[in-house]
Structure formats: C-alpha cells, structure tokens
PDB file of N, CA, C and O in Angstrom:
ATOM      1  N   UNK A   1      43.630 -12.967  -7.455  1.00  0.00           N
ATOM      2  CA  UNK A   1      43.090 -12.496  -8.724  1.00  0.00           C
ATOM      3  C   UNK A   1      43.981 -11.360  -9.222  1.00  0.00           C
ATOM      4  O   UNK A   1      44.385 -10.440  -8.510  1.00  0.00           O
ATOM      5  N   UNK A   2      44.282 -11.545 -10.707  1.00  0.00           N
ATOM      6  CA  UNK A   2      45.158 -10.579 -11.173  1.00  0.00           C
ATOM      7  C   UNK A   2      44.213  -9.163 -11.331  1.00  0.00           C
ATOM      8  O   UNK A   2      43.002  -9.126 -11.111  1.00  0.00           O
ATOM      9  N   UNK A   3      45.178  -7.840 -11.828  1.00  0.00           N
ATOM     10  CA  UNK A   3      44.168  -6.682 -12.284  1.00  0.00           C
ATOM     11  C   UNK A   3      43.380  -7.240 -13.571  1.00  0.00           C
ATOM     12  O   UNK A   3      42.153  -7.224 -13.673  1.00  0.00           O
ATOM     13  N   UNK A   4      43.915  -7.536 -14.151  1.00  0.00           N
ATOM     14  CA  UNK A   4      42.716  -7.999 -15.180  1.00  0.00           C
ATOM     15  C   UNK A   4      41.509  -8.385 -15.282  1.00  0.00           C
ATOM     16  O   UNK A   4      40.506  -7.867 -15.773  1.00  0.00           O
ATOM     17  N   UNK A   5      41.820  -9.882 -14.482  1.00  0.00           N
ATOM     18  CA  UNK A   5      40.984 -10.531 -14.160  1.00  0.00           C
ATOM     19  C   UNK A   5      39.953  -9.600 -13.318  1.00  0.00           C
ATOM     20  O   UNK A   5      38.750  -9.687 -13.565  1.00  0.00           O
ATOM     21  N   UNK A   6      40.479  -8.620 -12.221  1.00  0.00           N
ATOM     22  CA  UNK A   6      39.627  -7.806 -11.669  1.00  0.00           C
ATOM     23  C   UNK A   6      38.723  -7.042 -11.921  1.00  0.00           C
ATOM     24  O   UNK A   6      37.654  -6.764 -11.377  1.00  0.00           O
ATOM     25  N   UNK A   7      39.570  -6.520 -13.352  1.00  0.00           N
ATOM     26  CA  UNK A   7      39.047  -5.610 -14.293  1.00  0.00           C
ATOM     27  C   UNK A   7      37.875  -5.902 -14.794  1.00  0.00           C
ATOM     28  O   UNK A   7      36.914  -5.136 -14.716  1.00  0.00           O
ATOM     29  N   UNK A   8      37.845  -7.017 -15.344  1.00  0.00           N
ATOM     30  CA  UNK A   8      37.153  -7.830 -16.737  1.00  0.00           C
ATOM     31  C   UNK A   8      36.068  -8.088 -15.687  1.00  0.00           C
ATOM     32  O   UNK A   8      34.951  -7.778 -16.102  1.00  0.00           O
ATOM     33  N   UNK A   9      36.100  -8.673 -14.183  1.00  0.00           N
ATOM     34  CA  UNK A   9      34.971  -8.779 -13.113  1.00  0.00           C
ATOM     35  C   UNK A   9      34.303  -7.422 -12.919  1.00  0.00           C
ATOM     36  O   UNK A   9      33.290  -7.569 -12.235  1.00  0.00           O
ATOM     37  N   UNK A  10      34.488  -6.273 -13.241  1.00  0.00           N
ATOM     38  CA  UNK A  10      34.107  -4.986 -12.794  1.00  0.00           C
ATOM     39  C   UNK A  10      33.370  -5.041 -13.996  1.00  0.00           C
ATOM     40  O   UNK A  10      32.163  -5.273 -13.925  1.00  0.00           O
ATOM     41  N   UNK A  11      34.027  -4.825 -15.316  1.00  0.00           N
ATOM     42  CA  UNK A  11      33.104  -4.914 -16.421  1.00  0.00           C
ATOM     43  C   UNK A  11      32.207  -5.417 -16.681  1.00  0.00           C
ATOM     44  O   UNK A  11      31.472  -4.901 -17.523  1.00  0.00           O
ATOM     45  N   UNK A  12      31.825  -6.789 -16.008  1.00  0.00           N
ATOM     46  CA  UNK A  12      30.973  -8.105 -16.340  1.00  0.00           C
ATOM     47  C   UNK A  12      29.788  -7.506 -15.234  1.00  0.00           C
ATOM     48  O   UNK A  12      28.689  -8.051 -15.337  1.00  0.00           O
ATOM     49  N   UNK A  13      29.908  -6.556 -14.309  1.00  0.00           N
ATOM     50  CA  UNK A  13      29.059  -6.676 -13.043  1.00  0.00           C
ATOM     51  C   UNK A  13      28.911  -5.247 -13.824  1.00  0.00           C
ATOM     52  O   UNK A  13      28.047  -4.948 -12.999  1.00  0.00           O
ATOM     53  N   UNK A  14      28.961  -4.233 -14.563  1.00  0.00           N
ATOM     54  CA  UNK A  14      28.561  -3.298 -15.256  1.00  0.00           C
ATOM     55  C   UNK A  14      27.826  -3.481 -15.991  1.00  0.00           C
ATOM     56  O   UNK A  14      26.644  -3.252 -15.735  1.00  0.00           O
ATOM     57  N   UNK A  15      28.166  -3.898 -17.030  1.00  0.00           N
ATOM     58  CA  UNK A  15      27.389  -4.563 -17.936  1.00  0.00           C
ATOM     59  C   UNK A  15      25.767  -5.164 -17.623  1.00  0.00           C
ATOM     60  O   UNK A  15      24.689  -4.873 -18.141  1.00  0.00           O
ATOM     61  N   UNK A  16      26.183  -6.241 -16.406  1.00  0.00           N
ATOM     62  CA  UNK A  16      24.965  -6.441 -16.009  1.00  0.00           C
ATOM     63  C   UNK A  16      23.940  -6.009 -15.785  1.00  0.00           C
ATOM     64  O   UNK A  16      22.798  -6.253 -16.175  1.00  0.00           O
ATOM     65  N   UNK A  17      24.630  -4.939 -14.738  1.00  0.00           N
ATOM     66  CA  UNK A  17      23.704  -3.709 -14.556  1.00  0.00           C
ATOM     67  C   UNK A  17      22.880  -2.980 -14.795  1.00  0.00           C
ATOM     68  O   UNK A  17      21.991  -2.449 -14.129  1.00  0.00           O
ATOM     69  N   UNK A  18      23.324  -2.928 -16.278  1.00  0.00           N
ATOM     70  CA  UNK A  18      22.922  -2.084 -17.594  1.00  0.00           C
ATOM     71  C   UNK A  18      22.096  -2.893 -17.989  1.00  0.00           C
ATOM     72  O   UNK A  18      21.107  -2.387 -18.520  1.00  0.00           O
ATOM     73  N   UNK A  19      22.132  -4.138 -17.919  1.00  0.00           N
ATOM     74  CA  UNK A  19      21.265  -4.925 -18.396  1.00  0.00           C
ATOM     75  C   UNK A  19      19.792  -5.052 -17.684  1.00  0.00           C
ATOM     76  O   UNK A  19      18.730  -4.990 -18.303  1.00  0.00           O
ATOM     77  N   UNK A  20      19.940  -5.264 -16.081  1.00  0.00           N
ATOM     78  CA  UNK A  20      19.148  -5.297 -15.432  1.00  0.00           C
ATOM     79  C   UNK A  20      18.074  -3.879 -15.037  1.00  0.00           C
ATOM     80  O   UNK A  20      17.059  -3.946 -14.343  1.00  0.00           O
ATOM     81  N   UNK A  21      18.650  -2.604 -15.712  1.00  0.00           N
ATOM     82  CA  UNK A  21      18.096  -1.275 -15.304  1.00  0.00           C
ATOM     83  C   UNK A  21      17.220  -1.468 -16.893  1.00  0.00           C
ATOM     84  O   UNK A  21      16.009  -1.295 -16.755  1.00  0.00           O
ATOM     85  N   UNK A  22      17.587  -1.739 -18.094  1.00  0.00           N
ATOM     86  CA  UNK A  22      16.944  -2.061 -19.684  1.00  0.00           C
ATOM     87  C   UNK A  22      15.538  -2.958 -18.857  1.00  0.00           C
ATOM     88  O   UNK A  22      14.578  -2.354 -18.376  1.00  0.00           O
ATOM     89  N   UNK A  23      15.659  -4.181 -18.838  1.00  0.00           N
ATOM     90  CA  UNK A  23      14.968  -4.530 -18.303  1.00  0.00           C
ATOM     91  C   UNK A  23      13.951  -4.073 -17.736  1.00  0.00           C
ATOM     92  O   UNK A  23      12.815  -4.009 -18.207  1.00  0.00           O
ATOM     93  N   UNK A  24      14.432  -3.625 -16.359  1.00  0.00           N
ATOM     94  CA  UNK A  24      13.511  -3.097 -15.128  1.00  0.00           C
ATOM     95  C   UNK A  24      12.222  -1.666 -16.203  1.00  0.00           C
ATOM     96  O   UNK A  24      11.000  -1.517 -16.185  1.00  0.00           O
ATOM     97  N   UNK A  25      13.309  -0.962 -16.939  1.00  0.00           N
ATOM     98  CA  UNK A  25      12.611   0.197 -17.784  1.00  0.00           C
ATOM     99  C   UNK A  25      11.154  -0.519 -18.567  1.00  0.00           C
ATOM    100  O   UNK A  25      10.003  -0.083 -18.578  1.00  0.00           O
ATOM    101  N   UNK A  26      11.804  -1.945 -19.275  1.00  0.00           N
ATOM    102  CA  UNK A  26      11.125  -2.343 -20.517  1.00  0.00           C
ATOM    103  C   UNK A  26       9.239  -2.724 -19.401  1.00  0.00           C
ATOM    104  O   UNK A  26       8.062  -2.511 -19.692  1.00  0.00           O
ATOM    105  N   UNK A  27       9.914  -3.329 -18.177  1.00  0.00           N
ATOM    106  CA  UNK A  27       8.690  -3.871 -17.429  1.00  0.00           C
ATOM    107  C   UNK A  27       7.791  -2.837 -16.286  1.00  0.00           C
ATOM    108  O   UNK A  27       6.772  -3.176 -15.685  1.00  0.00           O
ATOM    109  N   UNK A  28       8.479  -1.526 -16.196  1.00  0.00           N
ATOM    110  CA  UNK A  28       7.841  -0.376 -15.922  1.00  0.00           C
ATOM    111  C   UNK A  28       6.358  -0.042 -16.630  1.00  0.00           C
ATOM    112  O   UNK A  28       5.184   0.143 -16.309  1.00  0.00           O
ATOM    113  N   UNK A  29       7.457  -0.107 -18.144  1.00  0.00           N
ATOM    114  CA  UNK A  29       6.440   0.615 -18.966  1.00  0.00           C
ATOM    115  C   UNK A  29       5.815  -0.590 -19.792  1.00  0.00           C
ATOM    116  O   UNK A  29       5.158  -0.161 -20.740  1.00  0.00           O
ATOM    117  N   UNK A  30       5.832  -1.855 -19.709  1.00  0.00           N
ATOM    118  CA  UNK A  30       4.586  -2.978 -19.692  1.00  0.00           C
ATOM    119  C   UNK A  30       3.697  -2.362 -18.658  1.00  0.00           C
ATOM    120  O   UNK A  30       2.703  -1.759 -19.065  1.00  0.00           O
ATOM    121  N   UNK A  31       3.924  -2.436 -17.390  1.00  0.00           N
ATOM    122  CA  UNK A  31       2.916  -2.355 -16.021  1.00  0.00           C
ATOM    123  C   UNK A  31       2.008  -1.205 -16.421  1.00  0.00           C
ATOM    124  O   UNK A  31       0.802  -1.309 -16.198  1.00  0.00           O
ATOM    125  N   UNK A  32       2.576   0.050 -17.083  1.00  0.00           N
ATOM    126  CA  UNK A  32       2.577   1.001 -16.845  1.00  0.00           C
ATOM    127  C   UNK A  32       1.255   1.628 -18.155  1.00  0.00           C
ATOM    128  O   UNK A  32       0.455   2.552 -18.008  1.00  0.00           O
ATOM    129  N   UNK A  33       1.471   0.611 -19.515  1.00  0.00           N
ATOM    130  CA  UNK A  33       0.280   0.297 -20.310  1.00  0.00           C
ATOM    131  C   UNK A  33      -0.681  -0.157 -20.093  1.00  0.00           C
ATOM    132  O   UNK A  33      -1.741   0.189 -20.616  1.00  0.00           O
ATOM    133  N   UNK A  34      -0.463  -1.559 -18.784  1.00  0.00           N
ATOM    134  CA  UNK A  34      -1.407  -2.197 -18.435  1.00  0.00           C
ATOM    135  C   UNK A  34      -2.785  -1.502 -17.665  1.00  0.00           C
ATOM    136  O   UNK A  34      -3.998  -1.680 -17.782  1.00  0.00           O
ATOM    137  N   UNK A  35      -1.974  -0.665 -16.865  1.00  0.00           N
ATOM    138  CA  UNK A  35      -3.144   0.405 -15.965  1.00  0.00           C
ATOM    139  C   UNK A  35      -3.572   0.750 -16.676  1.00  0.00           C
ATOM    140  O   UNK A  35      -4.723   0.345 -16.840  1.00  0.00           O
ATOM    141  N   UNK A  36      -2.828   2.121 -18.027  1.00  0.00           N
ATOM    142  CA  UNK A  36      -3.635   3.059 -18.593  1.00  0.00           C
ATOM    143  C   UNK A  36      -4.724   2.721 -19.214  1.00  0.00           C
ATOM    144  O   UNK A  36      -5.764   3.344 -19.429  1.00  0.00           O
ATOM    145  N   UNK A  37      -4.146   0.943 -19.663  1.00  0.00           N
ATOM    146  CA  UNK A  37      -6.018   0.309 -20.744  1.00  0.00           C
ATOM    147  C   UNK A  37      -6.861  -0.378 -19.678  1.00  0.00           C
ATOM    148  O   UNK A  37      -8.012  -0.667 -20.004  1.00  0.00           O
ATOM    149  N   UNK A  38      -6.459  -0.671 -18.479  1.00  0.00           N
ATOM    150  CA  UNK A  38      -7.687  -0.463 -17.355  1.00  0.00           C
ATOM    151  C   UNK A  38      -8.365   0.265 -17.502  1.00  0.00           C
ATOM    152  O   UNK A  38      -9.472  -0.016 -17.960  1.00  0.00           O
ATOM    153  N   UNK A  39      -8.024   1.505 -17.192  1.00  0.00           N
ATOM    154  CA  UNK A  39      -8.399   2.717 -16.465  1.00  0.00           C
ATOM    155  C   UNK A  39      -8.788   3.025 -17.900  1.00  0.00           C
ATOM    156  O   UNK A  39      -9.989   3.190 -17.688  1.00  0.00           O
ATOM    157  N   UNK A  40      -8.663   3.211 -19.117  1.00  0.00           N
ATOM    158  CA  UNK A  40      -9.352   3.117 -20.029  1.00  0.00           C
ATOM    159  C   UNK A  40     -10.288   2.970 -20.111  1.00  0.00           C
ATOM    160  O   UNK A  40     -11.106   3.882 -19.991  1.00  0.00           O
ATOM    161  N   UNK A  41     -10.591   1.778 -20.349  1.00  0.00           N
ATOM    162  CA  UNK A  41     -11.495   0.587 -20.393  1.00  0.00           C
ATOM    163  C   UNK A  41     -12.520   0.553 -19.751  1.00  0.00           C
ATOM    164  O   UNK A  41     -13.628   0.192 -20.148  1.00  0.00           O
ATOM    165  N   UNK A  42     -12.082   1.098 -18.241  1.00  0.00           N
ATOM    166  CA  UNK A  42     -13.214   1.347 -17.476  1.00  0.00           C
ATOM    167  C   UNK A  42     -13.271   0.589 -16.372  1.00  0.00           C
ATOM    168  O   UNK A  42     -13.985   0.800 -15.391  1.00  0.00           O
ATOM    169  N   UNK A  43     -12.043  -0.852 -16.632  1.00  0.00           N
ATOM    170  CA  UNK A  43     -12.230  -1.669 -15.511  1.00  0.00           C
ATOM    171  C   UNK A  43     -11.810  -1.423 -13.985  1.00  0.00           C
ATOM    172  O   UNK A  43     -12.295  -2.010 -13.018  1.00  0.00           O
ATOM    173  N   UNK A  44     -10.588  -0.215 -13.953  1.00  0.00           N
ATOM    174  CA  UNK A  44     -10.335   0.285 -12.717  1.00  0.00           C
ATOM    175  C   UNK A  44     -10.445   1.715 -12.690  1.00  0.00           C
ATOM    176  O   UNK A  44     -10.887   2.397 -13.614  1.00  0.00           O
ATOM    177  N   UNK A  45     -10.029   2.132 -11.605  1.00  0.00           N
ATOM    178  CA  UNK A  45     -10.104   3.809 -11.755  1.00  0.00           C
ATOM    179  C   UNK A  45      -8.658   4.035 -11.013  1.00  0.00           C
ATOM    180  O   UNK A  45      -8.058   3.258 -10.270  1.00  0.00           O
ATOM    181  N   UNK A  46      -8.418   4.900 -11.304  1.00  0.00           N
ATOM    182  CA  UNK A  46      -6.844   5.452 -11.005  1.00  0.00           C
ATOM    183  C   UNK A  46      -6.670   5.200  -9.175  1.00  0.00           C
ATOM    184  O   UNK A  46      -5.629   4.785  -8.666  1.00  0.00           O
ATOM    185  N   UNK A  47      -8.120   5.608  -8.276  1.00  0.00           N
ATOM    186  CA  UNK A  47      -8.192   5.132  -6.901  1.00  0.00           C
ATOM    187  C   UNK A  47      -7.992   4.286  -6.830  1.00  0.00           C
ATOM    188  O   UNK A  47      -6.917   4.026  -6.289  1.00  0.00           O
ATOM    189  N   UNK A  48      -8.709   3.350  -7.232  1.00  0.00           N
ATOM    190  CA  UNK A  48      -8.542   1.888  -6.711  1.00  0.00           C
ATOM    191  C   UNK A  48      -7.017   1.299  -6.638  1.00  0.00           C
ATOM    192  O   UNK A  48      -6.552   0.414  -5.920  1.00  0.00           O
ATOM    193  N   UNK A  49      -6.319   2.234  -7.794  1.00  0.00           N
ATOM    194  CA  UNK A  49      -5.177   1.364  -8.357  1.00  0.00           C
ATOM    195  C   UNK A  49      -4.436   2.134  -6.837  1.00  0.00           C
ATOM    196  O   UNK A  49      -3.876   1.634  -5.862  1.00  0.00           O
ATOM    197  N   UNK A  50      -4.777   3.618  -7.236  1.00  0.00           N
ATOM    198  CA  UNK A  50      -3.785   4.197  -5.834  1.00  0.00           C
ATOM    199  C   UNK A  50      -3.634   3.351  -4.128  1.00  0.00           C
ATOM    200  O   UNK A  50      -2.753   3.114  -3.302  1.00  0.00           O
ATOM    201  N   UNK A  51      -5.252   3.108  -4.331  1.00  0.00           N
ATOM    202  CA  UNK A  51      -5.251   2.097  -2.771  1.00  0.00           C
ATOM    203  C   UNK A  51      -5.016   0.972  -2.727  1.00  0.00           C
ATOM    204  O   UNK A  51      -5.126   0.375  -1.657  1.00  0.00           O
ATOM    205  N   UNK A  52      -4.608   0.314  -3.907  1.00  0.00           N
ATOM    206  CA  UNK A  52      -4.269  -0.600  -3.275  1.00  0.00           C
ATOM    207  C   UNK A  52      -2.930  -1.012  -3.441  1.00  0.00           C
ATOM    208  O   UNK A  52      -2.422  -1.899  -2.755  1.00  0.00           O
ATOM    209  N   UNK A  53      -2.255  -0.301  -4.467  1.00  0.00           N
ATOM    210  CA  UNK A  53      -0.647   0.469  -4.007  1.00  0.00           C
ATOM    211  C   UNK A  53      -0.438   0.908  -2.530  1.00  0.00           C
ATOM    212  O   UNK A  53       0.627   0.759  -1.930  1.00  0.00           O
ATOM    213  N   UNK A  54      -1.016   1.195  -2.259  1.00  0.00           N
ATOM    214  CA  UNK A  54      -1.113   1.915  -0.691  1.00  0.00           C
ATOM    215  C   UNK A  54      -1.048   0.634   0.524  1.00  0.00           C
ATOM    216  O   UNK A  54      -0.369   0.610   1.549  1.00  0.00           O
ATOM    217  N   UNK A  55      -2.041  -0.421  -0.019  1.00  0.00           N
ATOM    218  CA  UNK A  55      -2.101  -1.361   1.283  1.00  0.00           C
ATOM    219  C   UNK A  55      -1.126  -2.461   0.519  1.00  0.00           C
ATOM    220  O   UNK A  55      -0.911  -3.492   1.157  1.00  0.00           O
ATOM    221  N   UNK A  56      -0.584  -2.353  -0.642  1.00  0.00           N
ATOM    222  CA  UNK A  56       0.425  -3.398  -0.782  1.00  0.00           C
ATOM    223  C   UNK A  56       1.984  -3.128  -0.082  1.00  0.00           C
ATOM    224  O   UNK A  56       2.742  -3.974   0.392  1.00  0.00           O
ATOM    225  N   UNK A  57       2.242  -1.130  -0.234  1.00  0.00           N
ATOM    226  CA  UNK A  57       3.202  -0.977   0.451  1.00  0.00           C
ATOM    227  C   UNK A  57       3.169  -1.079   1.484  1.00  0.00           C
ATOM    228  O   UNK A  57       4.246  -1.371   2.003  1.00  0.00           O
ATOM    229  N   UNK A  58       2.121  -0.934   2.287  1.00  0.00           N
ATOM    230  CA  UNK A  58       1.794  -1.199   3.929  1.00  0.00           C
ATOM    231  C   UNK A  58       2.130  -2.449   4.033  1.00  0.00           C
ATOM    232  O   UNK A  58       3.293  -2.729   4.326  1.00  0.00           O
ATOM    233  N   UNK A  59       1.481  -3.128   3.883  1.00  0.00           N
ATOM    234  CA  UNK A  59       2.095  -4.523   3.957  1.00  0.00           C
ATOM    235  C   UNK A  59       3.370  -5.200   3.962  1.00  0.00           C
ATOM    236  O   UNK A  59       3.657  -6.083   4.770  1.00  0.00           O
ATOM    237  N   UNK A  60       4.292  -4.685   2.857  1.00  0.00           N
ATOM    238  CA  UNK A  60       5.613  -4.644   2.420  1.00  0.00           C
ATOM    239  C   UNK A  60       6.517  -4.151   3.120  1.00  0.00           C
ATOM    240  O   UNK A  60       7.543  -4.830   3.160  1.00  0.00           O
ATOM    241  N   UNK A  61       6.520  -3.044   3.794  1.00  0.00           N
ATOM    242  CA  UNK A  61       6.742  -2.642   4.687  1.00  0.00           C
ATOM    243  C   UNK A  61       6.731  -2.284   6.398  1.00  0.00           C
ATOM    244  O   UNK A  61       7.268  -1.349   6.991  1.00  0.00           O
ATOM    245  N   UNK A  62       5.951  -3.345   6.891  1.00  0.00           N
ATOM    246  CA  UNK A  62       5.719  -3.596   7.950  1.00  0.00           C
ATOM    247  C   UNK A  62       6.351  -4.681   8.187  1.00  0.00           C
ATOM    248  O   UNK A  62       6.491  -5.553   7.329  1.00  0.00           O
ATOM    249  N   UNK A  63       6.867  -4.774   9.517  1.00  0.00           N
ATOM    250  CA  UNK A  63       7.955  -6.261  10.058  1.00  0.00           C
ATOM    251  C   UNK A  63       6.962  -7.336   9.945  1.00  0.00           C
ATOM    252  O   UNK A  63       5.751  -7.174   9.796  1.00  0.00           O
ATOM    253  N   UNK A  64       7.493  -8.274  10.016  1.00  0.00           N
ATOM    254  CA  UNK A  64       6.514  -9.673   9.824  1.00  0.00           C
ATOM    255  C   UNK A  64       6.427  -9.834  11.241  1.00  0.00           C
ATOM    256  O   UNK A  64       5.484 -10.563  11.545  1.00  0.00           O
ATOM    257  N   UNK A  65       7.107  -9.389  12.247  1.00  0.00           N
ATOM    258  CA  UNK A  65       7.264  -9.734  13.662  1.00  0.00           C
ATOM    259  C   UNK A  65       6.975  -8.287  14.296  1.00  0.00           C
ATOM    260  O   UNK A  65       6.961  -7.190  13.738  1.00  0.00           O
ATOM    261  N   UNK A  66       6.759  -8.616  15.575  1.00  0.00           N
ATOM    262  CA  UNK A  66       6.874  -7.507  16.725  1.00  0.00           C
ATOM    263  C   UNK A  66       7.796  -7.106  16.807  1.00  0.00           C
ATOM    264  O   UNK A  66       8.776  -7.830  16.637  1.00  0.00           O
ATOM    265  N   UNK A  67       8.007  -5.078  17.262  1.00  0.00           N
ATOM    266  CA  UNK A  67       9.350  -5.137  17.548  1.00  0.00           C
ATOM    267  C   UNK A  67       9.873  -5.775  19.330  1.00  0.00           C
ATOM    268  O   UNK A  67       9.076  -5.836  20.266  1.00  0.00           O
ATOM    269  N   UNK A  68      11.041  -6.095  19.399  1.00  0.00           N
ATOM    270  CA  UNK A  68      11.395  -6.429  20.629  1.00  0.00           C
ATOM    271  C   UNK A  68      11.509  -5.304  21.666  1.00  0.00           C
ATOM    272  O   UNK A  68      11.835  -5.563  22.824  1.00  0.00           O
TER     273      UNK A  68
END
C-alpha cells in the first residue's frame, strides 16, 4: 500500500469515528429522554432505573464461566 492510499485509509477510519461517536451522542440522549418521561410520568422511579442498571452491569460483567 502506497502513502496515500495509507493516508486516505487513516482518513476513512476517522471519519468513521466521528461518525460513530454523532451517533452514539444522538442515542444517549434518545435513552436519556426516554427515562426522564418515565420517571415523569410516574411509570418508573429513578431507583428502579438505578437497580436495575446495577443487576444489568452485574450480569455483564461477570464471566459466563468459572474461573480456572
């Protein structure tokens, strides 16, 4: 692969990037409306939402296996 070509690959995987962090922002702050008109609304309360953030990261974070 020439520098160019290298180049123009560095740019294209930048770009992306940028694209994928727009994104990630735009669906933060969807999620992030969605609670507040819960919790609005009345249908959750900020706990509930906290616990079960709590046992989803537990979950997520625990090995699927034993350690050896």
């Amino acid at each position: 692969m020439d520098y160019s070509s290298a180049s123009m690959n560095e740019v294209n995987v930048l770009a992306k990037l940028a694209d994928m962090k727009e994104e990630h922002y735009h669906q933060l702050l969807t999620l992030s409306v969605i609670m507040e008109l819960l919790m609005e609304k009345g249908i959750l309360s900020r706990e509930e939402i906290e616990k079960k953030a709590l046992e989803i990261d537990g979950f997520l974070t625990t090995p699927p296996f034993p350690p050896v």
